[in-house]
MARBA-3410 file (N, C-alpha, C, O; in Angstrom, 1 decimal):
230
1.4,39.1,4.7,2.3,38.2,4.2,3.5,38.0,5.1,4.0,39.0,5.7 ~ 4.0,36.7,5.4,4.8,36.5,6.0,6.4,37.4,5.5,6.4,37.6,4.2 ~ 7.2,37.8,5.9,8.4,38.7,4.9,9.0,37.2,4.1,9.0,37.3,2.9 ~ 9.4,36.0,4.8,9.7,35.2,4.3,9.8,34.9,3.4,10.8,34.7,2.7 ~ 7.7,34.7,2.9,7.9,34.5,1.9,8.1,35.1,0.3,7.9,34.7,-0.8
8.7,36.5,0.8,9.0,37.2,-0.8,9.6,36.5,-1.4,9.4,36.3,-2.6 ~ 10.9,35.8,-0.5,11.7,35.1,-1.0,11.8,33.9,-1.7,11.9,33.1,-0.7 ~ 11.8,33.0,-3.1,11.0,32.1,-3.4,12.8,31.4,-4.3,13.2,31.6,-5.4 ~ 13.2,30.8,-3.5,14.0,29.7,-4.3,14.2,28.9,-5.0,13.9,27.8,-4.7 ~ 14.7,29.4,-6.3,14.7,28.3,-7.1,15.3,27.4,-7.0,16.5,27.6,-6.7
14.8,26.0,-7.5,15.3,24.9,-7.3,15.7,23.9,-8.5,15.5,22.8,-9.0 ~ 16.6,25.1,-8.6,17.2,24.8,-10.6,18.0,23.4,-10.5,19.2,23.7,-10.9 ~ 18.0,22.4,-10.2,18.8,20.8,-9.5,18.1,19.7,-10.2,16.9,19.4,-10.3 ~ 19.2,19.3,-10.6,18.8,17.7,-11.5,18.5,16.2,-11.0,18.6,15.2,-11.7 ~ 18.1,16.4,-9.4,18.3,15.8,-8.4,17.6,15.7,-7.2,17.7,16.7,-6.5
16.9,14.9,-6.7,15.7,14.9,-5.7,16.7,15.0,-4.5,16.7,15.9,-3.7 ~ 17.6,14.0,-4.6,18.4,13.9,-3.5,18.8,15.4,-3.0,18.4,15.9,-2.0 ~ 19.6,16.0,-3.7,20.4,17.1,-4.4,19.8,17.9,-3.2,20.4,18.1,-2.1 ~ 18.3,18.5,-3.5,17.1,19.5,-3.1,16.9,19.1,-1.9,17.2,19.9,-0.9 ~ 16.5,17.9,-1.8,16.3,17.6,-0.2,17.7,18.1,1.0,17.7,18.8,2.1
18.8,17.5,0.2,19.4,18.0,1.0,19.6,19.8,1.1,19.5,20.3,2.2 ~ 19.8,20.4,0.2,19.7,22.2,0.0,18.0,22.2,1.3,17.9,22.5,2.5 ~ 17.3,22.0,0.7,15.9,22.3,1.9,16.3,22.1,3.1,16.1,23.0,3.9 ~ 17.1,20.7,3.5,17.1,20.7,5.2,18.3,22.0,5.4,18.4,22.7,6.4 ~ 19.0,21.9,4.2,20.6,23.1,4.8,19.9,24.3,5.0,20.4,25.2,5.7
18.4,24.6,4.5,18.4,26.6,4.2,17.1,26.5,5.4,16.2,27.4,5.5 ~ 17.1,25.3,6.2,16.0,25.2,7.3,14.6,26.0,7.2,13.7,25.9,6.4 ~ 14.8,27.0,8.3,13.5,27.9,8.5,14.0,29.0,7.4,12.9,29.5,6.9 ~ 15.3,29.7,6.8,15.5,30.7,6.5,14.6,30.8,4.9,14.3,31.9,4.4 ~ 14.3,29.8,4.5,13.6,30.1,3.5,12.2,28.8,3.5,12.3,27.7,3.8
11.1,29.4,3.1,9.8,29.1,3.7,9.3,29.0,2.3,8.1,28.8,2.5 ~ 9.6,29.2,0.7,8.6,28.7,-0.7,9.8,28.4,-1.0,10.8,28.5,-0.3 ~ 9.5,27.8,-2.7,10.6,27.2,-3.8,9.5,26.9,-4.6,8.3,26.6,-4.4 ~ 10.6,27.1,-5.9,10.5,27.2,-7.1,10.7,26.0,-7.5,11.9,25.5,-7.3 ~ 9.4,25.0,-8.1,10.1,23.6,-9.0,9.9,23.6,-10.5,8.7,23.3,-10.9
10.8,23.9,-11.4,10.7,24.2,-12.4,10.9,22.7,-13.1,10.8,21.6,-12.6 ~ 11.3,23.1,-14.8,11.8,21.8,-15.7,12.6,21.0,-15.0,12.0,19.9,-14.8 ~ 13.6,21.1,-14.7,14.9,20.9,-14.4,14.5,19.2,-13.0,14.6,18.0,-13.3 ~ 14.3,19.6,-12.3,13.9,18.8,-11.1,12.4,18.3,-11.8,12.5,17.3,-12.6 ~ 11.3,18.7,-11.7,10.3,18.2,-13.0,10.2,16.8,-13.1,9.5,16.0,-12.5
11.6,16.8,-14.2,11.7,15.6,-14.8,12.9,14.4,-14.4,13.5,13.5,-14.9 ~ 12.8,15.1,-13.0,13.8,14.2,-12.7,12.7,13.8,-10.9,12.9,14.2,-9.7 ~ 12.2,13.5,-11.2,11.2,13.1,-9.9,10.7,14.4,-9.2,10.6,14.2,-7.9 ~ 10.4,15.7,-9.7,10.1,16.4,-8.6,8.9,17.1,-8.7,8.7,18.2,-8.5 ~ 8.1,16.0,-9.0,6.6,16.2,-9.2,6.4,15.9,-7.4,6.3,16.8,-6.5
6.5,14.2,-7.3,6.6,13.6,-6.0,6.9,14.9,-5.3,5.9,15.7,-5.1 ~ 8.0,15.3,-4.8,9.2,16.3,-4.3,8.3,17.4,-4.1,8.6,17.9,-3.0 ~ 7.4,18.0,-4.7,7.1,19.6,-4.6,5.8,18.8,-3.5,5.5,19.2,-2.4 ~ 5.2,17.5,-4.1,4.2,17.3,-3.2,4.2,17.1,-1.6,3.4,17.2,-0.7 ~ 5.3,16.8,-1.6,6.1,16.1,-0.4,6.5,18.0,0.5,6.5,18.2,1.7
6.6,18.9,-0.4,7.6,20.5,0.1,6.0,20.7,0.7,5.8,20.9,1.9 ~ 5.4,20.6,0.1,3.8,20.9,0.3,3.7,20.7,2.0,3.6,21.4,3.0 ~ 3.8,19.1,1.7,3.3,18.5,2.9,3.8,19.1,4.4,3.2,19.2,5.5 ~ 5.1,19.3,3.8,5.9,19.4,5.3,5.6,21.2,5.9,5.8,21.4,7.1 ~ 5.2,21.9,5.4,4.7,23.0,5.6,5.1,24.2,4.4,4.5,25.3,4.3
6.0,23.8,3.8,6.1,24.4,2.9,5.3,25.3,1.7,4.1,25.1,1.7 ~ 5.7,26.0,0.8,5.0,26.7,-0.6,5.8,26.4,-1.6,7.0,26.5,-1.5 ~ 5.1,25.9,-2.8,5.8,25.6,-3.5,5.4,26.5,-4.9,4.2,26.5,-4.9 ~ 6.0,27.2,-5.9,6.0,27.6,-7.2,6.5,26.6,-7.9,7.6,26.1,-7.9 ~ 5.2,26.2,-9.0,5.4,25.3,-9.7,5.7,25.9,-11.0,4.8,26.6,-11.5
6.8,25.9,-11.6,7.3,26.5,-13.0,6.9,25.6,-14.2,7.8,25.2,-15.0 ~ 5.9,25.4,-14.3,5.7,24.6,-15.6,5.3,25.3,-17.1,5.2,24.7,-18.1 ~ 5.2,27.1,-16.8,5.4,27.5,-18.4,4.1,27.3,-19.1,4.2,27.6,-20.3 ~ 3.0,26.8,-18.7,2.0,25.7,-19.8,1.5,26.7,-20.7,1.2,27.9,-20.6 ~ 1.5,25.8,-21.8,1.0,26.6,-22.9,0.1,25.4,-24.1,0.8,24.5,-24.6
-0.9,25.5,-24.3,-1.4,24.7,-25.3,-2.5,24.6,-25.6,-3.0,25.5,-25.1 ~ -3.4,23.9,-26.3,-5.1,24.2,-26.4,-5.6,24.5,-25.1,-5.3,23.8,-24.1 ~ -6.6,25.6,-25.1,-7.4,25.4,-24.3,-7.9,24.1,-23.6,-7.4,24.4,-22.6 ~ -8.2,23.5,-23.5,-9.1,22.3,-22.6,-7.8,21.6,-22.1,-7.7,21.8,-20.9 ~ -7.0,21.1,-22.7,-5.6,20.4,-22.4,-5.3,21.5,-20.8,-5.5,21.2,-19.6
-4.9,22.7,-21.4,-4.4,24.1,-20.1,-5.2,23.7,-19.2,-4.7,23.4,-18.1 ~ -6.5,23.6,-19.2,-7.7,23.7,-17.8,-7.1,22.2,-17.2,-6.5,22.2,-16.1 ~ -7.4,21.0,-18.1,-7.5,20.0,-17.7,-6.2,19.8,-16.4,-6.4,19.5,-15.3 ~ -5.3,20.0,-17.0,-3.8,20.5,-16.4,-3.8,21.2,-15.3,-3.2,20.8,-14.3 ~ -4.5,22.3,-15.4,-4.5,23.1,-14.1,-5.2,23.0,-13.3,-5.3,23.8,-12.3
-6.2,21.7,-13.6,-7.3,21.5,-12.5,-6.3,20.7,-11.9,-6.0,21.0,-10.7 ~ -5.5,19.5,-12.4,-4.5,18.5,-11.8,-3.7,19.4,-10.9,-3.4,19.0,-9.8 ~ -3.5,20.3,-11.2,-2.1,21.0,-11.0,-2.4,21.7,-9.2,-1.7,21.9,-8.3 ~ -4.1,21.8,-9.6,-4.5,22.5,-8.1,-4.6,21.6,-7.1,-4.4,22.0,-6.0 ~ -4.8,20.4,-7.3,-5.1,19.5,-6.1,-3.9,19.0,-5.6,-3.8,18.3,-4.7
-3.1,19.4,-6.2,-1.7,19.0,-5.4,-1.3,20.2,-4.3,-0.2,20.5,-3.8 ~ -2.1,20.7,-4.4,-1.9,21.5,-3.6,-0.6,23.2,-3.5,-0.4,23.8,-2.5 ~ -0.2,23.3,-4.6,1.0,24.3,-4.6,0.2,25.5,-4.8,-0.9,25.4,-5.4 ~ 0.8,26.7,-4.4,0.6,28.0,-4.1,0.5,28.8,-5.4,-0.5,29.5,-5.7 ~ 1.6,28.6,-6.4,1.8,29.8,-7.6,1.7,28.0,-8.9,1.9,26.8,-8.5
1.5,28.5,-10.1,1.5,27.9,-11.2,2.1,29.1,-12.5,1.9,30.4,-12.4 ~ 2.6,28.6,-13.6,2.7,29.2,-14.5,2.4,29.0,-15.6,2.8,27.9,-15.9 ~ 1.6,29.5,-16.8,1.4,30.0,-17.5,2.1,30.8,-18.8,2.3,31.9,-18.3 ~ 2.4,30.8,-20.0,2.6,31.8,-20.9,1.2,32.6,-21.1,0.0,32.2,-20.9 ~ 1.6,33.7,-21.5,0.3,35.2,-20.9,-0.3,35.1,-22.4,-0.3,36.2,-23.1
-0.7,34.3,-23.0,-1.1,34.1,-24.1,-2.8,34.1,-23.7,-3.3,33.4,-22.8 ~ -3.6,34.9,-24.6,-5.1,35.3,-24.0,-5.6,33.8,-23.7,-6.0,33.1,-22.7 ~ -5.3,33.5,-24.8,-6.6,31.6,-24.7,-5.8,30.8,-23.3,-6.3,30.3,-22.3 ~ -4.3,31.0,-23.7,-3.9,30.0,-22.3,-4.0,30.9,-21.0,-3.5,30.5,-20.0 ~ -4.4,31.7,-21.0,-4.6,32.6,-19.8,-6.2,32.1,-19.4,-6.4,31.4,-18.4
-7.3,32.5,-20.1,-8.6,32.5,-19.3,-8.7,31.0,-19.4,-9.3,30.7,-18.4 ~ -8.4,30.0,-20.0,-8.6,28.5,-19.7,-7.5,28.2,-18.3,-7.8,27.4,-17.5 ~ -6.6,28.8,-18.2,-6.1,28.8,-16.6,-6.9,28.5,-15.7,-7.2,27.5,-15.1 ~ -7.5,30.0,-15.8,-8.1,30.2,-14.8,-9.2,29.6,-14.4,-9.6,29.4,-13.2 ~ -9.9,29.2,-15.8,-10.7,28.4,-15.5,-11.0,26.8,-14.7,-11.8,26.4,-13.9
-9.8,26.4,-15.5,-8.7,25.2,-15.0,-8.7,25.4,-13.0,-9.1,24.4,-12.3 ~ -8.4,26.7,-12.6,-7.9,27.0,-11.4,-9.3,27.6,-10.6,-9.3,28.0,-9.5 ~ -10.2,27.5,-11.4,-11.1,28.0,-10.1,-11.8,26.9,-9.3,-12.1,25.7,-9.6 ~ -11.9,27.9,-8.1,-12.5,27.1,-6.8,-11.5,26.6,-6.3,-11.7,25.8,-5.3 ~ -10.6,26.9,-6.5,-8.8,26.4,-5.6,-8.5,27.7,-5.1,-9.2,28.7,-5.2
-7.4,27.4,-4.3,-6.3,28.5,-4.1,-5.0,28.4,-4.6,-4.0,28.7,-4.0 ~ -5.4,27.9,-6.0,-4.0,27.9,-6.8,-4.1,29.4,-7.4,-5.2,30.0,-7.5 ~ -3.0,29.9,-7.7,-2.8,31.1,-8.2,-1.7,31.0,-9.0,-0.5,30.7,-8.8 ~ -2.7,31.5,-10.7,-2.0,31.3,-11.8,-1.4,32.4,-12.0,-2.0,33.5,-11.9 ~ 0.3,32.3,-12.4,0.8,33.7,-13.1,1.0,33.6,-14.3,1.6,32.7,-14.8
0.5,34.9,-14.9,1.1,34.4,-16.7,2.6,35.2,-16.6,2.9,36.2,-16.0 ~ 3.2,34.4,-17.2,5.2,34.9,-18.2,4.5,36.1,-19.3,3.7,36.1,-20.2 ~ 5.1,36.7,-18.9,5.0,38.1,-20.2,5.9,37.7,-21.2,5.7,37.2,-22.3 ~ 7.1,38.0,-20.5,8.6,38.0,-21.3,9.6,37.8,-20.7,10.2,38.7,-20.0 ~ 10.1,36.2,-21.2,11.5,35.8,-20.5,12.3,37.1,-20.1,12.3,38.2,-20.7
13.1,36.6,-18.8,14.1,37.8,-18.7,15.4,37.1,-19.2,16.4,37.5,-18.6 ~ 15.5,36.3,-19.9,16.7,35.8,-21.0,16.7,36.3,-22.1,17.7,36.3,-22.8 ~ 15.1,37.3,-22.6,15.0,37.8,-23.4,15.3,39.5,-23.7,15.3,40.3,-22.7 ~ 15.5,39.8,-24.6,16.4,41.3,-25.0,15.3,41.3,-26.4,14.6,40.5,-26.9 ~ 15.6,42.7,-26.7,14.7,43.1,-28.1,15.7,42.4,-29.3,15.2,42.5,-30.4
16.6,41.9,-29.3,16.7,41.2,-30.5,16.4,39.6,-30.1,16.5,38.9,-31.1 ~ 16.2,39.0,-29.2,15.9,38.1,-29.3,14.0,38.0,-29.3,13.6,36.9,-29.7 ~ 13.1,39.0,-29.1,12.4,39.3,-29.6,12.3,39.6,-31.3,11.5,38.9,-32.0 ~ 12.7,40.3,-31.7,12.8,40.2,-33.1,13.0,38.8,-33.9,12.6,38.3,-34.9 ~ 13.9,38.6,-33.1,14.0,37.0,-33.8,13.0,35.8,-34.2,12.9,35.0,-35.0
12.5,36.3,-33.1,11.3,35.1,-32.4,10.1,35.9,-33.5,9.1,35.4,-33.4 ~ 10.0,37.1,-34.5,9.0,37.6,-35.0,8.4,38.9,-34.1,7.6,39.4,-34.8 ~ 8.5,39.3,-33.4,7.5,40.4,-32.8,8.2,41.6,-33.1,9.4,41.8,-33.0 ~ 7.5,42.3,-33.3,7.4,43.8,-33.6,7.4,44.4,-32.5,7.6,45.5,-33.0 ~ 7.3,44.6,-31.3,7.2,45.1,-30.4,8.6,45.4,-29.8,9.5,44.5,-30.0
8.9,46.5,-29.2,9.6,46.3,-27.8,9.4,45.3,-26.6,8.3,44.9,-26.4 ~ 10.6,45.1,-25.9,9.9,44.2,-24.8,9.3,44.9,-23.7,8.8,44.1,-22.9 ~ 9.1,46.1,-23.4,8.1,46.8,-22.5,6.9,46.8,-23.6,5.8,46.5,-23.1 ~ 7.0,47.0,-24.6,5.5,47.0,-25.4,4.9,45.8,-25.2,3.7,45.6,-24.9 ~ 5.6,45.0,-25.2,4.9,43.4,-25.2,4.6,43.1,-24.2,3.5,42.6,-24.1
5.6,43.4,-22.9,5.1,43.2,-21.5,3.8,43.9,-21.3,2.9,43.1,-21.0 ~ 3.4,45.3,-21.5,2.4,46.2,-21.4,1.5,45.5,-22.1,0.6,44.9,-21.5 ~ 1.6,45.4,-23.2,0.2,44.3,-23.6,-0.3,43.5,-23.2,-1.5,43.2,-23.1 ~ 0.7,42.7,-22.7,0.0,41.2,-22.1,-0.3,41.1,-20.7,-0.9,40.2,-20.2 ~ 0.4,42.5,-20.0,0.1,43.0,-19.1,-1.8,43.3,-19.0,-2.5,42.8,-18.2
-2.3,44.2,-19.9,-3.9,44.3,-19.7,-4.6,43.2,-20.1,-5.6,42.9,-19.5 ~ -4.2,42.6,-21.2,-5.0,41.2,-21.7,-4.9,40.3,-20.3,-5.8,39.6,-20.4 ~ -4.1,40.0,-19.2,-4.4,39.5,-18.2,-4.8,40.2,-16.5,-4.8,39.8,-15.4 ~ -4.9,41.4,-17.2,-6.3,42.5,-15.9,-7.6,42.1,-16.3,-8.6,41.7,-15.6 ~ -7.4,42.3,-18.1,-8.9,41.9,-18.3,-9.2,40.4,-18.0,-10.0,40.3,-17.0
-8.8,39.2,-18.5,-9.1,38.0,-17.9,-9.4,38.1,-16.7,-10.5,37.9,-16.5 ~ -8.5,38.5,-15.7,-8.7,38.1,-14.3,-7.7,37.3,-13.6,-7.8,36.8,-12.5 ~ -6.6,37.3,-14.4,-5.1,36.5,-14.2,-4.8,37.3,-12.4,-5.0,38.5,-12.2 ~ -4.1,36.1,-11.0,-4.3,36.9,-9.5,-2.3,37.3,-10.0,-1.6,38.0,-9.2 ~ -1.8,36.7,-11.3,-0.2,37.5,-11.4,0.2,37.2,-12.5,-0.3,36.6,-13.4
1.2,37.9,-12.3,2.0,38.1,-13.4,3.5,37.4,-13.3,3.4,36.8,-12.2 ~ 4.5,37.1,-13.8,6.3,36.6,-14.0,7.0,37.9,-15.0,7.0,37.8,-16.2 ~ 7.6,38.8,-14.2,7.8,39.6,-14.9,9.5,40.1,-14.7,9.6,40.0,-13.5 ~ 10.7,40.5,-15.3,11.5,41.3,-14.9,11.3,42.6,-13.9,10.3,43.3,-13.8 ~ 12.2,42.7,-13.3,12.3,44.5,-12.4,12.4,45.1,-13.3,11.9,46.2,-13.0
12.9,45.0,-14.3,12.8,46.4,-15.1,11.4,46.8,-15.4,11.1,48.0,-15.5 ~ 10.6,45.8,-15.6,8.9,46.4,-15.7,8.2,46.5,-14.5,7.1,47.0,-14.5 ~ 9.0,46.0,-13.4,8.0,46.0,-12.5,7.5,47.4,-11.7,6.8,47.3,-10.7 ~ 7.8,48.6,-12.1,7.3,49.3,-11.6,6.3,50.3,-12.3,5.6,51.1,-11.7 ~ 6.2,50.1,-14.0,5.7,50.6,-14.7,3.8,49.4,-14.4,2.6,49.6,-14.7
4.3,48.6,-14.0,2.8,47.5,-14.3,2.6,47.7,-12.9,1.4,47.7,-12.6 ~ 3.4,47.8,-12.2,3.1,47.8,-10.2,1.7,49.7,-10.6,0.6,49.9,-10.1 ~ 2.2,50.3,-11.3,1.3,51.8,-11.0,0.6,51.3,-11.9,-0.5,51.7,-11.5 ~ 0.1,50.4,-13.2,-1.3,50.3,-13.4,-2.1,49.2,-13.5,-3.2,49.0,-14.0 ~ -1.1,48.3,-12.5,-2.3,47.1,-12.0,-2.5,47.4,-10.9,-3.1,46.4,-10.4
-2.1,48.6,-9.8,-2.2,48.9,-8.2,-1.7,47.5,-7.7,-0.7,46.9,-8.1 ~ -3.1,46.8,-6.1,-3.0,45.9,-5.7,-4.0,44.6,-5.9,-4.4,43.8,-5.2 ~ -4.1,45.0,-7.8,-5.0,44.1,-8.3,-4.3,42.3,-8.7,-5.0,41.3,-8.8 ~ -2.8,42.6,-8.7,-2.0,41.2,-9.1,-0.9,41.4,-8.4,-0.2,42.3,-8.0 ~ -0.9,39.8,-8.3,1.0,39.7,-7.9,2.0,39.8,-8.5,2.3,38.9,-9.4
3.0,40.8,-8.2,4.2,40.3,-9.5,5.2,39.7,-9.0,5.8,40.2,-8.1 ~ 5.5,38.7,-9.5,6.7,38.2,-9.2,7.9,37.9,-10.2,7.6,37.5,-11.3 ~ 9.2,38.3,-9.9,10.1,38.9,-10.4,11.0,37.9,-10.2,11.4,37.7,-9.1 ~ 11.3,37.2,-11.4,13.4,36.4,-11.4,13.8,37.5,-12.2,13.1,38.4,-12.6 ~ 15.2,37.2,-12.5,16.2,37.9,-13.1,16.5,38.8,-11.5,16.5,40.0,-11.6
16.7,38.2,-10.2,17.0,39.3,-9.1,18.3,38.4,-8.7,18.2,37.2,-8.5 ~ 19.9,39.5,-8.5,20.7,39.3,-8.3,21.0,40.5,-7.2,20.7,41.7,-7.1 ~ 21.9,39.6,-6.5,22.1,40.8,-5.5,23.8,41.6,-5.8,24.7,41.1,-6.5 ~ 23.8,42.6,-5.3,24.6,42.9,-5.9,26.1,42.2,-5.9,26.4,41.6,-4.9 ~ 27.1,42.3,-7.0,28.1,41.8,-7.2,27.9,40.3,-7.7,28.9,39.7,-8.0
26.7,39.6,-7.8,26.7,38.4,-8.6,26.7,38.1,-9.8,26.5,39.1,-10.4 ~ 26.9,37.0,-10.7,27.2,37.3,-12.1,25.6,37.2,-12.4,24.8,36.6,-11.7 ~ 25.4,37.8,-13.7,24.2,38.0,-14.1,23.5,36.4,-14.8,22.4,36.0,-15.0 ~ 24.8,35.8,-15.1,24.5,34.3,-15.9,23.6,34.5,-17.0,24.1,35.5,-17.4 ~ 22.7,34.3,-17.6,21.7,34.3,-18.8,20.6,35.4,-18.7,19.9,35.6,-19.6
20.6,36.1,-17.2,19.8,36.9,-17.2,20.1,38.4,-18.2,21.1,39.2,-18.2 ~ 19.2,38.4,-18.8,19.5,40.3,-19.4,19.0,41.4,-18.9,19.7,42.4,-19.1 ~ 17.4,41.4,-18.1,16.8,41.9,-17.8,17.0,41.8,-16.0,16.4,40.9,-15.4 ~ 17.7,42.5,-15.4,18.2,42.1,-13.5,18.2,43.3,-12.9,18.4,44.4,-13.4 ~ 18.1,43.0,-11.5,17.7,44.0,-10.8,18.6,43.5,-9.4,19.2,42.4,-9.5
18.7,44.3,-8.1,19.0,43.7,-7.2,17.8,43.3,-6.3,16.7,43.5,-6.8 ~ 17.7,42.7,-4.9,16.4,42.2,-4.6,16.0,43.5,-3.5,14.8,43.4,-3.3 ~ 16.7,44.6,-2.8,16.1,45.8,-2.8,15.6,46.7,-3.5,14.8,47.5,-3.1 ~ 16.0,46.5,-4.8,15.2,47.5,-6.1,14.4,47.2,-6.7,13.6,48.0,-7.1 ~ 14.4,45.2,-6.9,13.3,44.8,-7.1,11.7,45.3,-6.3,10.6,45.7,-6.6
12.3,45.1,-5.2,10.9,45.6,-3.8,10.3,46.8,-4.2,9.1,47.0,-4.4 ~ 11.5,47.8,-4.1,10.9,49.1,-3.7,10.1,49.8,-5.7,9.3,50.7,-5.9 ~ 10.9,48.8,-6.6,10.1,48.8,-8.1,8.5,48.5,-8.0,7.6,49.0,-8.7 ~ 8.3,47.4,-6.9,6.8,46.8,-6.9,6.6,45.6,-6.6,5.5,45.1,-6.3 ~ 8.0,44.6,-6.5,7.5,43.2,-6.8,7.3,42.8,-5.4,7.9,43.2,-4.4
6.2,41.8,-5.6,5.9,40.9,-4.3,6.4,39.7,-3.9,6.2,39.2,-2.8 ~ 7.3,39.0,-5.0,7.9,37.9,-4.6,8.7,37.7,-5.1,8.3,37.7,-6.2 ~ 10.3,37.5,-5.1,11.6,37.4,-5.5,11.9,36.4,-5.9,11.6,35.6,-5.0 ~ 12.5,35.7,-7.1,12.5,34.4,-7.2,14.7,34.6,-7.8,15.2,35.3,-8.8 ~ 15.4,33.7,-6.7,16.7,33.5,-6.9,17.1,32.0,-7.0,16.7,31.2,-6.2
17.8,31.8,-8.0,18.3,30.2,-7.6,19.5,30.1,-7.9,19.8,28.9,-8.0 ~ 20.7,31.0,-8.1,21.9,29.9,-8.2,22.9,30.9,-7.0,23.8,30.6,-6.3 ~ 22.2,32.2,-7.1,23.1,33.2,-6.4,22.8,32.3,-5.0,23.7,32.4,-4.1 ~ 21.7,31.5,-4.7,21.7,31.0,-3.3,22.0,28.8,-3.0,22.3,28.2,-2.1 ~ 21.7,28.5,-4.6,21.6,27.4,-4.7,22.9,27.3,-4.9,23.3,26.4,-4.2
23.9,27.8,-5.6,25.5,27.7,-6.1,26.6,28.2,-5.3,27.8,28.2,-5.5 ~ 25.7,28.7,-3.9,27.0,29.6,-2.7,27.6,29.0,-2.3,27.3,27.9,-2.6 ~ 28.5,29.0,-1.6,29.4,28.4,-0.7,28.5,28.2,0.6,28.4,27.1,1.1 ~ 27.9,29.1,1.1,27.3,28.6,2.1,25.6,29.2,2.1,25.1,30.2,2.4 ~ 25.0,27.7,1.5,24.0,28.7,0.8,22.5,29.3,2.0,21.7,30.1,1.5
22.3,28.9,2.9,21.6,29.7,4.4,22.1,30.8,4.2,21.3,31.6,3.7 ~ 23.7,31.4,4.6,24.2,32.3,4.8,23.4,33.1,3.6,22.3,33.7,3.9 ~ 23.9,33.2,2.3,23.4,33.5,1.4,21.7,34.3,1.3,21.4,35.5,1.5 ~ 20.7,32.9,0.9,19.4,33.2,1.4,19.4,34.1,2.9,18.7,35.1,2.8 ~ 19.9,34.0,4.2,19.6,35.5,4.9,20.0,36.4,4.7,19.5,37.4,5.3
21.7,36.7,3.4,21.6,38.2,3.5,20.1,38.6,3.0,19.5,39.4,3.6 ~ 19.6,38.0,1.8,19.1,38.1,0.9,17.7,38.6,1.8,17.4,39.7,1.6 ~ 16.9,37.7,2.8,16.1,37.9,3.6,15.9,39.3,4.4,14.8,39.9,4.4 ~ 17.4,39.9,5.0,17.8,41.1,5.7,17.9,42.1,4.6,17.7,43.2,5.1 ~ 18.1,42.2,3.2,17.7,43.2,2.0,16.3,43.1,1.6,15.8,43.9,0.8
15.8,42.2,1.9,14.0,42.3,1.7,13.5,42.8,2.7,12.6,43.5,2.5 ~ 13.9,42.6,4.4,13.4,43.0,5.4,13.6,44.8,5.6,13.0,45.7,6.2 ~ 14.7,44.9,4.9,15.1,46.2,4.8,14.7,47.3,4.2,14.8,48.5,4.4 ~ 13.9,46.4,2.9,12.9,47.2,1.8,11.8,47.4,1.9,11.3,48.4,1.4 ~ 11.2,46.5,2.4,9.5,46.0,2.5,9.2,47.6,3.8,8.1,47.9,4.2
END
């Protein structure tokens, strides 16, 4: 793996314009991105196809969750455009219709265990009995058994699922702030050296680098504490 790309930006922006310009400012220093809701629906379907083109990786944040056949149908679309990561809720039926959805590509679906906006009472809320490591841990095997190639997980789990999925999946970790940043909605955070040395293989940041003053600067400290860990 390139070191580069641990690093995966999010591109939390309401604005095609917006991103283009952030992409030409963070040049070579950052090499994937993150296109979630947010850009989505504001033209950045086009936009991720276009990140594609230029040499780029794109993580497509779309969350999908819904009948089976709908999920496949989706994720067959979702592969010919060519993007690197897709997401998923780790839900059994929308997990193996993923994949199903995703085979014969080199799309690589990750299922969401559990928001890292989420906390055990906002779990309880939502109905679940579980802890949120119980729940991660569950949905953690129900997608070894599928055959899911990752997971979207907090650092706080990431080292407990890094020792029993080995180098069978990818984990990739938001909620990573580096140190001294505000945490904003995350509950579950880590810094992006502890994330590493916890297990995760790909770091996903967007405002500590999208909201900086000078956001290159930014993304290479961020680069030089992943180069430092790995």
């Amino acid at each position: 793996m390139d070191q580069r790309d641990r690093l995966i930006v999010a591109l939390d922006i309401d604005s095609v314009a917006r991103a283009e310009a952030l992409v030409a400012q963070l040049g070579d220093s950052v090499t994937f991105y993150k296109v979630g809701y947010q850009l989505v629906f504001n033209g950045g379907l086009p936009f991720a196809q276009a990140l594609v083109a230029s040499g780029k990786k794109v993580f497509l944040d779309m969350k999908l969750h819904d009948i089976g056949n709908t999920v496949a149908k989706g994720v067959e679309a979702i592969a010919r455009m060519g993007v690197t990561f897709l997401t998923v809720h780790a839900f059994p039926q929308t997990m193996r219709a993923a994949v199903e959805g995703a085979r014969g590509s080199d799309l690589k679906v990750l299922g969401v265990t559990v928001l890292t906006s989420y906390d055990a009472a906002d779990l309880a809320e939502s109905g679940y009995r579980q802890s949120v490591s119980d729940l991660v841990s569950l949905r953690v095997g129900q997608a070894l058994e599928i055959g899911l190639p990752g997971l979207v997980l907090s650092p706080e789990e990431a080292a407990a699922t890094r020792r029993r999925v080995g180098d069978r999946m990818l984990l990739v970790t938001p909620g990573v702030r580096p140190a001294g940043s505000d945490s904003g909605d995350q509950k579950r955070i880590m810094t992006p050296g502890d994330a590493l040395r916890a297990g995760a293989d790909h770091l996903v940041v967007g405002r500590p680098i999208v909201a900086a003053a000078d956001p290159k600067a930014a993304a290479l400290a961020i680069q030089a504490e992943i180069a430092a860990a790995v």
